[in-house]
C-alpha positions as CSV (number, residue, x, y, z in Angstrom):
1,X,2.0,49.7,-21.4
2,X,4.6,49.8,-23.2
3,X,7.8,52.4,-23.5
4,X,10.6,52.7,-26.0
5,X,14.6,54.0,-25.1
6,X,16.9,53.5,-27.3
7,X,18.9,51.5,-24.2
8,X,17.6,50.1,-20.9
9,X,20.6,49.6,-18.0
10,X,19.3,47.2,-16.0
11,X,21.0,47.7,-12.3
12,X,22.2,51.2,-10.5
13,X,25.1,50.5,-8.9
14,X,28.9,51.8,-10.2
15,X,29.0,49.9,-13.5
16,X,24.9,50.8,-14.8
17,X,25.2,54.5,-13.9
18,X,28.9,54.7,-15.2
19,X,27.4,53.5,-18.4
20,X,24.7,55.9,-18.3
21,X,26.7,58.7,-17.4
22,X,28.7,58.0,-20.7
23,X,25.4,57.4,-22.9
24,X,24.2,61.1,-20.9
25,X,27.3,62.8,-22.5
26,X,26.2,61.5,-26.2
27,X,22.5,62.4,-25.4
28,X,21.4,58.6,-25.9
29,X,17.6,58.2,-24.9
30,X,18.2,55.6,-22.3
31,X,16.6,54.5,-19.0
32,X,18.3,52.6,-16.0
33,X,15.8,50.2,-14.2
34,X,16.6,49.4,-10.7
35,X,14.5,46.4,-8.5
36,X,15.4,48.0,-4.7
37,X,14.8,51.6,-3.7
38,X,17.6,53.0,-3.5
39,X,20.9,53.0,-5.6
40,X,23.9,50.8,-5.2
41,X,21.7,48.6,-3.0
42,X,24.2,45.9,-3.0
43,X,26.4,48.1,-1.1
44,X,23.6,49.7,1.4
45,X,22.0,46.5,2.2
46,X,24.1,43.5,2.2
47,X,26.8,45.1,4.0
48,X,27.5,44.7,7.4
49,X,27.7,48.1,9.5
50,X,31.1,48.3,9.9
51,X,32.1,47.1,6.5
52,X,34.8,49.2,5.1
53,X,36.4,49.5,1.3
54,X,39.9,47.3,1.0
55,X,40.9,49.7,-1.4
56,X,41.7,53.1,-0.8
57,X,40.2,56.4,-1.8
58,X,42.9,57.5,-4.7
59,X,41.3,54.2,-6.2
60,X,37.6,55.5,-6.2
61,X,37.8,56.4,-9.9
62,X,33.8,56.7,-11.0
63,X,34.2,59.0,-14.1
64,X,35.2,62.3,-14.2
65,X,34.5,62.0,-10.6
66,X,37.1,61.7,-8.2
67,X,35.7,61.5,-4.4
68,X,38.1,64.3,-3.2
69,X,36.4,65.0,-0.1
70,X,38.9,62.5,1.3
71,X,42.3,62.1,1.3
72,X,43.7,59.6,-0.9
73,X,44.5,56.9,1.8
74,X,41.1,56.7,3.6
75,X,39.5,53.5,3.1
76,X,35.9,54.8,3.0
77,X,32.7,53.2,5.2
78,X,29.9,52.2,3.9
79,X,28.3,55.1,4.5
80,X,30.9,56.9,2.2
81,X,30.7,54.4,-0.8
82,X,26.8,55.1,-1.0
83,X,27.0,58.6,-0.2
84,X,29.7,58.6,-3.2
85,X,27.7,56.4,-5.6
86,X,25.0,58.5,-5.0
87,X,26.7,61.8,-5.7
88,X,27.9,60.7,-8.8
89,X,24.1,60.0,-10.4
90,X,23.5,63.2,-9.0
91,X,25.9,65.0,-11.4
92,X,24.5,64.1,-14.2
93,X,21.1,63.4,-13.2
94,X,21.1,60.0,-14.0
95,X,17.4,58.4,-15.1
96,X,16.6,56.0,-12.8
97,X,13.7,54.6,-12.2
98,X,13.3,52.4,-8.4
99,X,11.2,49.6,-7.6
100,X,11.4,47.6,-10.9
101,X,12.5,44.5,-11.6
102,X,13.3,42.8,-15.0
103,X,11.6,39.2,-14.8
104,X,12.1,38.3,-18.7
105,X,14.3,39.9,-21.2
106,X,14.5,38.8,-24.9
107,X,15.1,40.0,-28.6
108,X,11.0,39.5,-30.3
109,X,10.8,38.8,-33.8
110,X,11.6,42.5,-35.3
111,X,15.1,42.3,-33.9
112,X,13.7,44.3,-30.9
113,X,14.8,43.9,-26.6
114,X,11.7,43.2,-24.8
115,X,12.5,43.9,-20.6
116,X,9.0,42.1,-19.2
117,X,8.8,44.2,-16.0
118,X,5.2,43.2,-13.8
119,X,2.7,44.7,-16.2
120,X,4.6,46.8,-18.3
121,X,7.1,46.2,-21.2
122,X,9.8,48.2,-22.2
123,X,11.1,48.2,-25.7
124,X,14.8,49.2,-26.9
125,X,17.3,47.9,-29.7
126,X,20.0,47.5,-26.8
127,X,19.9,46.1,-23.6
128,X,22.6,46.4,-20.9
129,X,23.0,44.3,-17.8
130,X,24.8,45.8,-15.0
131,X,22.8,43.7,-12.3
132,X,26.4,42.8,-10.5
133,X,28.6,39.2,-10.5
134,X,27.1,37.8,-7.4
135,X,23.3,38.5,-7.0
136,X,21.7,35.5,-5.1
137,X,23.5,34.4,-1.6
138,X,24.4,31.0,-1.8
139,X,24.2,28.9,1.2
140,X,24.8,24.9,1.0
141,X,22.5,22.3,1.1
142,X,24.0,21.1,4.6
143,X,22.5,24.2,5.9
144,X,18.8,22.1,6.2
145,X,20.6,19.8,8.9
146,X,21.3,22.5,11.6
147,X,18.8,22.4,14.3
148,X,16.0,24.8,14.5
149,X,17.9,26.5,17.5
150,X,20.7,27.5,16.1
151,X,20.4,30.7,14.5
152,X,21.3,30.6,10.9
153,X,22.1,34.2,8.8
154,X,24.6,34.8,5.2
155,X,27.3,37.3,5.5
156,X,24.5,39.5,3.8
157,X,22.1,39.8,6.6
158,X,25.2,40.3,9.2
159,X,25.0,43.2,11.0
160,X,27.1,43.7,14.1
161,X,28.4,41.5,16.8
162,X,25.7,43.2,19.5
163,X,22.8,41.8,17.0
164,X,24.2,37.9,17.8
165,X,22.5,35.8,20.7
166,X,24.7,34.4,23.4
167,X,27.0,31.6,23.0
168,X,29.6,30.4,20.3
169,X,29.9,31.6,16.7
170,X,30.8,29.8,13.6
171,X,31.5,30.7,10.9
172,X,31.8,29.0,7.5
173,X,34.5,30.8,4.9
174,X,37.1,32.5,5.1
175,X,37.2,34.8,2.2
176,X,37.4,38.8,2.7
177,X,34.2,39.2,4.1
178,X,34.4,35.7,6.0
179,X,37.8,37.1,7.5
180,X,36.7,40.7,8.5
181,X,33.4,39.3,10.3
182,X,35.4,36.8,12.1
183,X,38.1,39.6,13.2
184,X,35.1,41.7,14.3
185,X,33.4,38.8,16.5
186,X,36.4,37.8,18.0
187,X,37.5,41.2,19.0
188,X,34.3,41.7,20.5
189,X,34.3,39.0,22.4
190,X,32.2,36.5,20.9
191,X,33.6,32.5,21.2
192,X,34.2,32.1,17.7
193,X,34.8,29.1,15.4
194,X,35.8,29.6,12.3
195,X,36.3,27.1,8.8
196,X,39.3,27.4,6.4
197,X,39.8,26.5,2.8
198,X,42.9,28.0,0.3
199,X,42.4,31.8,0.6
200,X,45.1,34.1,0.1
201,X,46.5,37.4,2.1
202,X,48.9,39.7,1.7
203,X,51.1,42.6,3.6
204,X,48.6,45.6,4.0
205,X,51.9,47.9,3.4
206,X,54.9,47.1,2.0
207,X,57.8,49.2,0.7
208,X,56.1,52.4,1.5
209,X,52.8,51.7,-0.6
210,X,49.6,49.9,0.2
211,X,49.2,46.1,-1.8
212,X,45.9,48.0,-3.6
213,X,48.5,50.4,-5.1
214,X,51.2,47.7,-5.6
215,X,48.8,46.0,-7.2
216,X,47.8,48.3,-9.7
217,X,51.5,49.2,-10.6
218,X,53.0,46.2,-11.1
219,X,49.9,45.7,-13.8
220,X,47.9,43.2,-12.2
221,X,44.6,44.8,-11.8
222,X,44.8,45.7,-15.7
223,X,45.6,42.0,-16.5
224,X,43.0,39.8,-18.7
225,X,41.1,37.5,-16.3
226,X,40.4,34.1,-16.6
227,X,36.9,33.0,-17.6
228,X,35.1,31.3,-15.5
229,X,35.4,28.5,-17.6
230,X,39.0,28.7,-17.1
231,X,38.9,28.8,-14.1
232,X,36.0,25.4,-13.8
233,X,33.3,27.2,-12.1
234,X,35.4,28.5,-9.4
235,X,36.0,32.4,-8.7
236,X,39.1,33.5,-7.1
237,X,38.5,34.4,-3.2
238,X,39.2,37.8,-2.7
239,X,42.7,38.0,0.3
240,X,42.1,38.4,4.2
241,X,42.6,42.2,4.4
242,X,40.1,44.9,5.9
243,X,40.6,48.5,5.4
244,X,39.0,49.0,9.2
245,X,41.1,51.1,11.5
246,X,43.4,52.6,8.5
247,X,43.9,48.9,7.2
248,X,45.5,45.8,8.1
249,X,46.1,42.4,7.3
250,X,43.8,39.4,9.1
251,X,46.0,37.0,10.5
252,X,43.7,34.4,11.3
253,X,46.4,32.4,13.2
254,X,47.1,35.6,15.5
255,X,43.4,35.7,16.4
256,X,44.2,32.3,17.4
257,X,45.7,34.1,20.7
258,X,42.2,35.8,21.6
259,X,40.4,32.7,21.3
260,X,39.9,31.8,18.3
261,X,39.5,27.9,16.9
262,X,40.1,27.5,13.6
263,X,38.9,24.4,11.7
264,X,39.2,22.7,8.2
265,X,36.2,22.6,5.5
266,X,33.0,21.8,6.8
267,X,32.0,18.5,5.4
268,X,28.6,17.5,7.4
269,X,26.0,18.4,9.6
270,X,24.1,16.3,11.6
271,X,21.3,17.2,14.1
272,X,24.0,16.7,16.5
273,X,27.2,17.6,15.3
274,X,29.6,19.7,12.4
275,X,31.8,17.1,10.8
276,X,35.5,18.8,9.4
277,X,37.9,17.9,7.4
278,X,41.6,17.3,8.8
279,X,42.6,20.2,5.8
280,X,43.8,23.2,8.4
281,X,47.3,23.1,8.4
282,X,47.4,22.7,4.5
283,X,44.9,25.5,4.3
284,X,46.8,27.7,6.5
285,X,50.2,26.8,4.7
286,X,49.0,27.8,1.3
287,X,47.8,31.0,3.4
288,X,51.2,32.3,4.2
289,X,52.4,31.2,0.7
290,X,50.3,33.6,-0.8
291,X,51.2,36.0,1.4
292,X,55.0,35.9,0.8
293,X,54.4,35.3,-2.9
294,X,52.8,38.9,-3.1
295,X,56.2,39.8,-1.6
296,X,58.2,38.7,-3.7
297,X,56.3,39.6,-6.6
298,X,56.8,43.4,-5.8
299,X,60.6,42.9,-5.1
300,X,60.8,41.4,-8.4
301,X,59.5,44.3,-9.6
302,X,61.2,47.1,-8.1
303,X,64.6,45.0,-9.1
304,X,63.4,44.8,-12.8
305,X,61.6,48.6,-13.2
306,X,64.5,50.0,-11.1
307,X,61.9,52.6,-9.3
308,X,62.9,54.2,-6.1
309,X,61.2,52.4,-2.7
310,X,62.2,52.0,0.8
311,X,64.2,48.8,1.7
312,X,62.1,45.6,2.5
313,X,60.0,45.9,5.5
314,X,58.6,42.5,5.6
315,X,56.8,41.3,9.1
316,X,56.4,37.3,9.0
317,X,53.0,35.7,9.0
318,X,52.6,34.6,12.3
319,X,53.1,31.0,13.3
320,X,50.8,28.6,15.1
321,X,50.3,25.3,16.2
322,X,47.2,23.7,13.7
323,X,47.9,19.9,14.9
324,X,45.6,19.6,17.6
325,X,42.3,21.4,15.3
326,X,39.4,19.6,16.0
327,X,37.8,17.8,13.1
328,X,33.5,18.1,14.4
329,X,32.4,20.2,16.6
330,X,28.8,19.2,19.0
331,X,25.6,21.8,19.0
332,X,25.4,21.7,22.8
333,X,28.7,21.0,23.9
334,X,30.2,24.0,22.4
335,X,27.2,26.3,22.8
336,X,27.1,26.8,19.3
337,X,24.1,29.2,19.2
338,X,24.7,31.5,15.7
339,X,26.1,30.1,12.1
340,X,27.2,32.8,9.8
341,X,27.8,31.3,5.9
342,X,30.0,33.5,4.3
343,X,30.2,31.0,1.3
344,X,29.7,33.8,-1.1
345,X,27.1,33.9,-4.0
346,X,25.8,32.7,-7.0
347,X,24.4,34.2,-10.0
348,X,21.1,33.8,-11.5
349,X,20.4,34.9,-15.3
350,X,17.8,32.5,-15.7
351,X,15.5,35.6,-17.0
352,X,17.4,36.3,-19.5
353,X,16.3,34.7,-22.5
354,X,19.0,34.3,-25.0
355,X,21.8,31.6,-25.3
356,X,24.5,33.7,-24.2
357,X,26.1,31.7,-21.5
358,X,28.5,29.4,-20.7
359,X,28.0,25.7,-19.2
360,X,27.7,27.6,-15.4
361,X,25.1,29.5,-16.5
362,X,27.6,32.4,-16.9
363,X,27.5,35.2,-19.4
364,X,29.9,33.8,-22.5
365,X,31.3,37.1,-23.7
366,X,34.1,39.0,-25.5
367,X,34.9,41.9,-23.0
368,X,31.4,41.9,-22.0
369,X,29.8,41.9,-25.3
370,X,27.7,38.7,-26.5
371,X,26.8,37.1,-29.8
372,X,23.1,38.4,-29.5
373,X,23.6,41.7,-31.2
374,X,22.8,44.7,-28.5
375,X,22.9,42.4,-25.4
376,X,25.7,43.1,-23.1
377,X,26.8,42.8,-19.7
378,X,29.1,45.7,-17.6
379,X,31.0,45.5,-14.5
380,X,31.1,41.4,-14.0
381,X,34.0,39.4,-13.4
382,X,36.3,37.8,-15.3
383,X,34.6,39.2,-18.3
384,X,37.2,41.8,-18.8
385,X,40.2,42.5,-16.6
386,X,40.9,41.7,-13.1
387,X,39.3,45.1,-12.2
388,X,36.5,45.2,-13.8
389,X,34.3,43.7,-10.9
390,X,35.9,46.6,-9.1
391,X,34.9,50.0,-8.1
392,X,38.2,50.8,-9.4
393,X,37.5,49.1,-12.0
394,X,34.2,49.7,-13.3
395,X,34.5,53.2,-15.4
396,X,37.0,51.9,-17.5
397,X,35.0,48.8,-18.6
398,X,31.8,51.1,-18.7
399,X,33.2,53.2,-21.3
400,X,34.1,50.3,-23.6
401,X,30.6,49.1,-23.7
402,X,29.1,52.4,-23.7
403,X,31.1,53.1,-26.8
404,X,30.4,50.0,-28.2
405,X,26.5,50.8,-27.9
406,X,27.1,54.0,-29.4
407,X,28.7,52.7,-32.4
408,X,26.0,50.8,-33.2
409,X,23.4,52.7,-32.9
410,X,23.8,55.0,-36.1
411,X,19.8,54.6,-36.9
412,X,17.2,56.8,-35.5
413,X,15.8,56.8,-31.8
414,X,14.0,53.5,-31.6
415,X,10.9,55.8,-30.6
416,X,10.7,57.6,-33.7
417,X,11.7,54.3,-35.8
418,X,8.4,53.0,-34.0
419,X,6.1,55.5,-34.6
């Protein structure tokens, strides 16, 4: 069977119904396609059950729809983001349909998007992907050398610390979500070893405003990010904060106190053993540079904009002794029962059949918009500014290309065109 819209949104988390909600407002005919069950899936199932926003709620800006049941400070749960997401499609009834997933998308002969989904095909003149940056955990190859014992799981399918068997923890990366599920083991008790590469942090509060707000006002979050290109293949790892508790920065070195071991890189696995580099000290050091950097980026600031804050109020990373970190680590000998890969994700567009990326498989866009007219992608990063991978972020970037799409479509409804 087949179906025409003038748009199909593939994805309904913030940046495909923020787009919707803008095409709803121009009475676009337009359809947003969705693979799970439910909306913002990314956020209901590949969260842990304690996971928390890092950003607070003034910052939840889906359009023309503040979350003012809270007060602007809470960093909301979970629980809240969905129920918020959720709410928002609500409002404007947003056409969703569950349970379908693009496997082939591609402009046919007549200059027309084909979205191959099972048995049915869905025609439109624009297509817009909103399917999020990281789809596809990523776990390294190494991973096929752990014993059959040891219980393997990515930061996605983490839970809580009850849902762990006995014995020692490791986990591998130390990015946000890395850093808040390493906080949450230890403080529950767990023995936990834990890798390191260059990630930064920052002061949770500093000069009477959180670093999410500092952030925003000294203009960083609305700065141009770097390509992925730029950037050779690498995206930036998000800083060791946690909006848990009323928010806080993760000293990893501090947990160091409640048992803690912190390692370098993992390097190699053997059916015996975890090899590590000798890299802690240097990781930890660039660490507490960051940290301070952030700092003295927002006294810089105050200095040159002149703007009332309270004096510095600075509280030093902790210190630690990282000469004596062991460089492998043995299955039995440690009781190392559980390994948790928080190593992040990749991105797959391989179903996407137009030569609109980069050399990384990436899309290869101006703001979001390719060089296949009517294809374009919403919400990614480093395809716009820093926030556009953001909740904060994703209105804004969803009202460029919604505007974009509108421009452009000055002919009559594809349906009608068709008939």
């Amino acid at each position: 069977m087949k179906t025409f819209y003038d748009v199909v949104i593939i994805g309904a988390g913030q940046a495909g119904l923020s787009v919707s909600y803008y095409l709803t407002q121009q009475k676009i005919n337009h359809l947003i396609i969705e693979k799970d069950d439910v909306l913002a899936s990314s956020w209901k199932n590949r969260k842990w059950d304690s996971f928390t926003l890092v950003t607070p709620n003034s910052m939840n800006q889906l359009p023309d729809f503040p979350c003012s049941q809270f007060s602007d400070d809470v960093f909301l749960n979970k629980k809240q983001v969905c129920q918020y997401i959720e709410d928002f499609a609500a409002s404007f009834n947003a056409p969703v349909k569950f349970g379908i997933t693009a496997t082939k998308v591609f402009k046919n002969d007549e200059g027309i998007f084909e979205v191959i989904t099972g048995n049915d095909t869905l025609l439109c003149k624009k297509v817009i992907i909103a399917t999020s940056t990281f789809n596809q955990p990523s776990i390294p190859s190494i991973a096929s050398n752990i014993p059959d014992a040891v219980l393997q799981l990515h930061s996605s399918n983490y839970k809580n610390p009850q849902s762990l068997p006995e014995g020692g923890v490791l986990v591998v990366g130390t990015a946000q979500s890395g850093a808040q599920i390493t906080q949450e083991l230890v403080e529950y008790g767990h023995k936990v070893f834990c890798t390191t590469s260059k990630v930064p942090k920052s002061q949770r509060r500093y000069r009477g405003k959180d670093i999410s707000l500092w952030a925003r006002l000294i203009g960083f979050l609305d700065m141009k990010s770097a390509s992925l290109k730029e950037l050779n293949g690498h995206f930036p790892a998000s800083p060791q904060i946690t909006g848990k508790n009323g928010g806080s920065t993760i000293h990893l070195s501090a947990l160091m106190n409640q048992g803690l071991v912190l390692l370098g890189r993992l390097t190699n696995v053997s059916n015996e053993a975890l090899i590590f580099s000798d890299t802690l000290a240097e990781n930890m050091k660039f660490n507490d540079a960051a940290y301070i950097n952030w700092k003295d980026k927002i006294d810089q600031y105050i200095l040159d904009t002149k703007i009332d804050a309270p004096e510095p109020d600075f509280i030093e990373p902790p210190k630690a002794d990282y000469s004596n970190a062991p460089t492998s680590l043995q299955f039995q000998k440690d009781q190392i029962s559980t390994i948790i890969w928080a190593t992040g994700y990749r991105f797959d567009y391989s179903w996407i059949k137009e030569n609109v990326f980069d050399e990384y498989g990436y899309p290869d866009t101006k703001r979001g918009v390719t060089t296949c007219d009517g294809l374009c992608f919403v919400g990614l990063n480093n395809i716009d500014l820093n926030k556009t991978g953001l909740l904060y972020g994703a209105g804004a970037h969803a009202k460029y290309i919604a505007e974009h799409v509108i421009t452009a479509l000055k002919t009559p409804s594809l349906e009608a065109e068709l008939n």
